[in-house]
C-alpha positions in Angstrom: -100.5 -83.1 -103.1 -101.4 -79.6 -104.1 -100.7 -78.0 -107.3 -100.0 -74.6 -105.1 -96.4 -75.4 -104.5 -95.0 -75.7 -108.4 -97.2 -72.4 -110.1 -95.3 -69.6 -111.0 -91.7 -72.0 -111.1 -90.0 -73.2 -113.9 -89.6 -76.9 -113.0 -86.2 -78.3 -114.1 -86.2 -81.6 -116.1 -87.0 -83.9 -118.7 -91.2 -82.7 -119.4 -92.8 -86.2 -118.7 -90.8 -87.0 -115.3 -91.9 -83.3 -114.2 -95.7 -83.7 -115.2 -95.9 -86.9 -113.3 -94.9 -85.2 -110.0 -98.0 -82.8 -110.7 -101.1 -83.8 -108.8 -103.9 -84.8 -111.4 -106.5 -82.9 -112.8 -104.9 -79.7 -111.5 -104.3 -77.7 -114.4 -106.5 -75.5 -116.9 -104.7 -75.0 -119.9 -101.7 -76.9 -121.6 -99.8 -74.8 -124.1 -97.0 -77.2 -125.8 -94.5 -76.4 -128.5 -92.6 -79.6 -128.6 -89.9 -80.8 -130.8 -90.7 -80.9 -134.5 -88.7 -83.2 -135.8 -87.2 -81.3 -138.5 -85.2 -83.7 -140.0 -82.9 -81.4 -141.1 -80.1 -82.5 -143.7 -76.9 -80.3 -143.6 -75.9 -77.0 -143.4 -78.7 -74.4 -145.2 -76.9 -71.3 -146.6 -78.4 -68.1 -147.9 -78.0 -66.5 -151.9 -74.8 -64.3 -150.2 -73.5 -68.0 -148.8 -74.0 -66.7 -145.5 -75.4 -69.5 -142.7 -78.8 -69.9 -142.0 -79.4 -70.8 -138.0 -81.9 -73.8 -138.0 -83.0 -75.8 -135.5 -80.2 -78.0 -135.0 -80.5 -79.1 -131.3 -79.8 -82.7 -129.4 -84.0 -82.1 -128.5 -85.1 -82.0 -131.8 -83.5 -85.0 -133.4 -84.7 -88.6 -133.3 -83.5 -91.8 -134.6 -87.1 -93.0 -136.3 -90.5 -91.6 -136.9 -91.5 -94.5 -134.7 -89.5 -93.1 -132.1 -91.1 -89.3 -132.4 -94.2 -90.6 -132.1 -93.4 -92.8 -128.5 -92.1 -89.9 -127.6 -95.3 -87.9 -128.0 -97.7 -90.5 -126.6 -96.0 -90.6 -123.6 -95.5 -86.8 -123.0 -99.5 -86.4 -124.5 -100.6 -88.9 -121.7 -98.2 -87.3 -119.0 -100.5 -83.8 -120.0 -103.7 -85.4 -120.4 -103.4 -86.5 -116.9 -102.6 -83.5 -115.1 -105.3 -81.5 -117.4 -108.5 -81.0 -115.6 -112.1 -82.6 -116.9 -113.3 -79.1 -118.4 -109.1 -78.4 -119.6 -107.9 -78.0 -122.7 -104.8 -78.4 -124.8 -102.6 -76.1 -127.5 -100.3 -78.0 -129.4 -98.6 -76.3 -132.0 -96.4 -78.0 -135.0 -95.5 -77.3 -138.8 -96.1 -79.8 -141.6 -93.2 -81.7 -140.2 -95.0 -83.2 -137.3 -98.6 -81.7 -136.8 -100.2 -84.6 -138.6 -98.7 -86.7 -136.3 -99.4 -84.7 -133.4 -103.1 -84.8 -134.2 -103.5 -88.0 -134.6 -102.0 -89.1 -131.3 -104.3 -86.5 -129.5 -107.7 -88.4 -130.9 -105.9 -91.6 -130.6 -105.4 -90.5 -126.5 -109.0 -89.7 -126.2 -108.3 -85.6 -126.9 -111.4 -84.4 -128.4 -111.0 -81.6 -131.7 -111.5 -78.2 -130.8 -110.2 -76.2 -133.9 -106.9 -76.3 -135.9 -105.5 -72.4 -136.3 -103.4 -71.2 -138.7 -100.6 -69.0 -137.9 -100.1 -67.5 -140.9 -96.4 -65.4 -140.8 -96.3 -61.8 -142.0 -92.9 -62.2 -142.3 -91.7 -65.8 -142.9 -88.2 -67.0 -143.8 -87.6 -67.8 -147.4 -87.0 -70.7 -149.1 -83.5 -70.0 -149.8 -82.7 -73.0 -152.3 -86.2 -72.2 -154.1 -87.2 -76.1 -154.7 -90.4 -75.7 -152.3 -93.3 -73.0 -151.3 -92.2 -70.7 -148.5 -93.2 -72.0 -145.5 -95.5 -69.2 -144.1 -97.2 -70.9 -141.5 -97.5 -73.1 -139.0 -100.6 -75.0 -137.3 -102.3 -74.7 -133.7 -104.3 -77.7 -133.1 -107.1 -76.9 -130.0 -108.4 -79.8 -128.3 -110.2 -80.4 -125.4 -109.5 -83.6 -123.1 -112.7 -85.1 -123.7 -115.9 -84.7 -126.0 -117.9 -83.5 -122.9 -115.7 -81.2 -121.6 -116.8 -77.6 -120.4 -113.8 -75.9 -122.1 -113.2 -72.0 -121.8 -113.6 -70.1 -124.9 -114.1 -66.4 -124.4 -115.9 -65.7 -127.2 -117.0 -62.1 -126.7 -113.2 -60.9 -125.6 -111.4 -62.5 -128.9 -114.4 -60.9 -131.4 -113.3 -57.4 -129.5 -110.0 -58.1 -130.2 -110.9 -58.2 -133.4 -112.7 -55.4 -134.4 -116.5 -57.1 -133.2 -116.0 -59.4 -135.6 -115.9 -63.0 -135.3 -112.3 -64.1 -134.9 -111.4 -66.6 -137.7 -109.2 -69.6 -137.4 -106.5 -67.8 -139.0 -103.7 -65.5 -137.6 -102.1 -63.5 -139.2 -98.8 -62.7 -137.1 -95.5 -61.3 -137.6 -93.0 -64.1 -136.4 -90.5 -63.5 -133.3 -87.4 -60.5 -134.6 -86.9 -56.8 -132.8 -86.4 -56.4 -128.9 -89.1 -59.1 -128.3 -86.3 -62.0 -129.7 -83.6 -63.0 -127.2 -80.2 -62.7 -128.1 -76.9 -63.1 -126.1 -74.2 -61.1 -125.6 -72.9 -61.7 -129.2 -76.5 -60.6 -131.1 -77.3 -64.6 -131.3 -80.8 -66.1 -130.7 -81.0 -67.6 -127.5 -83.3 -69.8 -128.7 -84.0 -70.9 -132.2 -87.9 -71.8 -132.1 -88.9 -68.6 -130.1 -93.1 -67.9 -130.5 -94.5 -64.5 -130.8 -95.9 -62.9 -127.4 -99.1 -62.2 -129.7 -99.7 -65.4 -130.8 -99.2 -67.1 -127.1 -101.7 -64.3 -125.8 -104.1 -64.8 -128.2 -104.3 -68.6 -127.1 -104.7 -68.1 -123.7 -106.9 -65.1 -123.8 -109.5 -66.9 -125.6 -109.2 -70.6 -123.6 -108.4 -69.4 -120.4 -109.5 -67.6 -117.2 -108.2 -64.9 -114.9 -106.1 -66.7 -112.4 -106.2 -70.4 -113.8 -103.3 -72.2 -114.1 -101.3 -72.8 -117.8 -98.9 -75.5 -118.4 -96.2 -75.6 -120.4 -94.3 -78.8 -121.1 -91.5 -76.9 -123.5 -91.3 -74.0 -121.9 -87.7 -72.6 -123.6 -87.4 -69.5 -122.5 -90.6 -68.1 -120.9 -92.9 -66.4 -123.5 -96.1 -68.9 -121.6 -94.8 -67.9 -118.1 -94.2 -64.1 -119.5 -97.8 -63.4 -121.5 -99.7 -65.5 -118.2 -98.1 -63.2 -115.5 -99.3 -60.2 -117.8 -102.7 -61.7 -118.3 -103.1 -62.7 -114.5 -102.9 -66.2 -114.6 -100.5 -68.5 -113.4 -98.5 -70.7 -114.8 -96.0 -73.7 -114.6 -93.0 -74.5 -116.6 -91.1 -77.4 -117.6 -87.7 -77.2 -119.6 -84.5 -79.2 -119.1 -81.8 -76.7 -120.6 -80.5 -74.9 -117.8 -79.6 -72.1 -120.3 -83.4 -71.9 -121.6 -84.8 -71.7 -117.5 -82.1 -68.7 -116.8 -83.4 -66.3 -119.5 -87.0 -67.4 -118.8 -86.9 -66.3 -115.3 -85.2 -63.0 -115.6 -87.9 -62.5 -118.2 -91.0 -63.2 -116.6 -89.3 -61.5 -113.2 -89.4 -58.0 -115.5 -92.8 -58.7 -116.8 -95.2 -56.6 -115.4 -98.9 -57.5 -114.6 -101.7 -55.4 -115.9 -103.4 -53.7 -114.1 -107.1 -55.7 -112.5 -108.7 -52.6 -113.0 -107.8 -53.1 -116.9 -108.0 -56.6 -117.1 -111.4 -57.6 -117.6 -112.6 -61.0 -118.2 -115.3 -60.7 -121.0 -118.1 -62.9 -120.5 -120.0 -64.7 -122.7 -123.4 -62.7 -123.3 -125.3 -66.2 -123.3 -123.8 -66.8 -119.7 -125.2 -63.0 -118.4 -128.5 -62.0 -116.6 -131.3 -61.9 -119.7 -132.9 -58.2 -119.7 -136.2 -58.0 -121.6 -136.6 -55.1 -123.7 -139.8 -54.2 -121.8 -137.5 -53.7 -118.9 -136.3 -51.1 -119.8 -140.0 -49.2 -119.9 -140.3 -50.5 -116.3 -136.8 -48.8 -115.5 -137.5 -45.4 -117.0 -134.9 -45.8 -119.7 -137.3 -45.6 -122.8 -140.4 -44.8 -123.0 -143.6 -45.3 -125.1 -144.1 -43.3 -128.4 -140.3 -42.6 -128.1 -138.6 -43.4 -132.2 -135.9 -45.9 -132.5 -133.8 -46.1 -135.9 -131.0 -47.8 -137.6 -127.3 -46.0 -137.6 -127.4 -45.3 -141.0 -131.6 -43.6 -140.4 -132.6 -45.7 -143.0 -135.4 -47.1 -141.0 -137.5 -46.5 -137.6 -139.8 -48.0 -135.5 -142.4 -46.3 -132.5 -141.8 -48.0 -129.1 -145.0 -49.0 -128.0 -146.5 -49.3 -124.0 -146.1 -53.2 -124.1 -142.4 -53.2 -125.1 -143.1 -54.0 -129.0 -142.4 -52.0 -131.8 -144.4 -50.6 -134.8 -143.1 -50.1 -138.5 -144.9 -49.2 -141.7 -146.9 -52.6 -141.9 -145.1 -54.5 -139.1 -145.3 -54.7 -135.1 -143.3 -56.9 -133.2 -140.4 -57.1 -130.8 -137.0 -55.2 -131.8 -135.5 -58.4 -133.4 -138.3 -59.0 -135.7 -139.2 -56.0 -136.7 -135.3 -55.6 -137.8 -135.2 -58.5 -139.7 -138.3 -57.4 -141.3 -137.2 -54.4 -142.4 -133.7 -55.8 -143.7 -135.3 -58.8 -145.4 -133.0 -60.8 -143.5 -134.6 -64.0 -141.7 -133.0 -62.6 -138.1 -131.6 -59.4 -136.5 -130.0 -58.7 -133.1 -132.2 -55.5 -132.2 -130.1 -54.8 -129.4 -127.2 -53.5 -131.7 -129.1 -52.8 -134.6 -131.6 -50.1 -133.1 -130.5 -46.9 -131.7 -132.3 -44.0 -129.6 -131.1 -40.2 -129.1 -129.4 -39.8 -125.6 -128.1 -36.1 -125.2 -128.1 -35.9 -129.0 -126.3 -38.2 -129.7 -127.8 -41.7 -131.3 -126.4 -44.9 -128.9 -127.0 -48.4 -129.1 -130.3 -49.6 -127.3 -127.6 -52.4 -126.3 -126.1 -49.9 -123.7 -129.6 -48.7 -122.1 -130.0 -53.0 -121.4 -125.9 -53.0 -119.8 -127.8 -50.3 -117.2 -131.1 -52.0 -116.9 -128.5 -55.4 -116.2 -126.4 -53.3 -113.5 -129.7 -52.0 -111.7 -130.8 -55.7 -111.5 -127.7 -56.9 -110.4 -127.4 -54.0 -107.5 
């Protein structure tokens, strides 16, 4: 069986039937937003009496906690199955259910990644004012075993976030404007719709250009919509005929960015090392030419053997900046910068052309 005849389809069905027709270990990436089990009692009415629209659908109610939790073993094994050795899993929940759904994943063999929490800009209030607002919900990131080769894209999420580390929590408006679907009568198509942000952030940072995403709850298309932008592929599974209509004529208007644009951003740790001396041999820099800090607080003479001299210290560009600083370490490549066409630039992009001669 190949797993080229069900990507880019919304398969039709109950999720656990539909995973099991999936060959094994053919998938990359598992994003699931399954039931939560709100356990909702009666009708929830705003300040002005008028309605609130919860979740009040046939999927989301069970008889027993017991009977949630079956439920999620079996689908949880159905994924874990099709996921491949070096895949990895999103599941997301709220208080309701996410203990639950963690515990299941390490008692499955699903080995803890990182829990992320979505914090809501804009969360609904608590209208009857006897708990917190709820303002956010938790991702839990696992991978399907404790030696698993997962994906994380670390350089492309710390651009994304200003070249700073990204932390483990979001902070993203939830689902309203033109992004939410409503019908014909202004009402939400569906009532658990995720943000395109938050989706893209997950498989931006887990995932590969052109690897394959599952989603087991796939509603109405935001996995299938943010994986065709992003260039990978995807599979859906959903069961409410409704849900599959709207998620096809969404993801059939999505378009794809352009592969000139979309650029997979490796890890530095996987690229070609470059030696700072390398870039004497290349004609780049050269000796006796000044290096300094952004802020020309410090500088340092580039010497014939690829060192550096300071006031009362010599050594390569990392320790003489964290000798300068104080600090016990310093990545010279960003900290030090040299005059190109008067303008002061990174020594970082002098190594990016000493890489691309190399790689030529």
């Amino acid at each position: 069986m190949v797993i080229e005849k069900f990507i880019n389809r919304v398969l039709v069905g109950d999720c656990i039937d539909q995973m099991n027709k999936l060959p094994s270990e053919s998938v990359d990436l598992i994003f699931a937003d399954p039931p939560y089990n709100l356990q909702l009692n009666g009708e929830l009415s705003r300040p002005d009496q008028s309605k609130v629209n919860g979740v009040n659908e046939s999927w989301d109610q069970f008889e027993s906690i017991s009977d949630y939790d079956k439920y999620t073993k079996l689908w949880m094994t159905a994924a874990r199955r099709v996921l491949k050795p070096n895949g990895a899993i999103w599941v997301i929940g709220s208080y309701h259910n996410v203990f639950r759904l963690g515990y299941i994943l390490q008692d499955l063999g699903y080995w803890m990644l990182n829990d992320v929490i979505w914090r809501k800009v804009n969360p609904m209030p608590n209208f009857r004012g006897r708990r917190f607002t709820n303002a956010h919900e938790t991702l839990i990131w696992a991978s399907k075993t404790n030696t698993s080769k997962y994906t994380f894209n670390y350089e492309a999420m710390k651009s994304l976030n200003g070249d700073l580390q990204m932390r483990s929590d979001w902070l993203i408006p939830i689902c309203t404007g033109e992004e939410r679907l409503k019908d014909k009568d202004g009402k939400k198509i569906h009532p658990t719709q995720k943000p395109e942000n938050l989706i893209s952030r997950v498989i931006m940072s887990s995932s590969n250009i052109g690897d394959v995403v599952l989603d087991p709850f796939f509603g109405t298309g935001t996995t299938g919509a943010v994986s065709k932008r992003l260039g990978r592929n995807f599979i859906g599974i959903e069961q409410n005929a409704k849900y599959v209509l709207e998620a096809e004529k969404r993801i059939n208007s999505v378009v794809k960015i352009d592969s000139d644009e979309l650029i997979q951003t490796p890890r530095k740790t996987s690229e070609p090392r470059i030696p700072f001396g390398n870039l004497l041999e290349q004609g780049l820099i050269n000796p006796g030419e000044l290096l300094q800090d952004l802020r020309n607080r410090w500088t340092a003479k580039i010497r014939a053997d690829g060192s550096l001299i300071s006031k009362d210290t010599k050594g390569s560009i990392h320790s003489v900046g964290a000798h300068l600083q104080g600090l016990q370490a310093c990545n010279g490549w960003t900290f030090w910068h040299i005059k190109r066409s008067g303008k002061l630039v990174p020594i970082d992009n002098l190594r990016l052309a000493a890489r691309a001669v190399n790689q030529a």
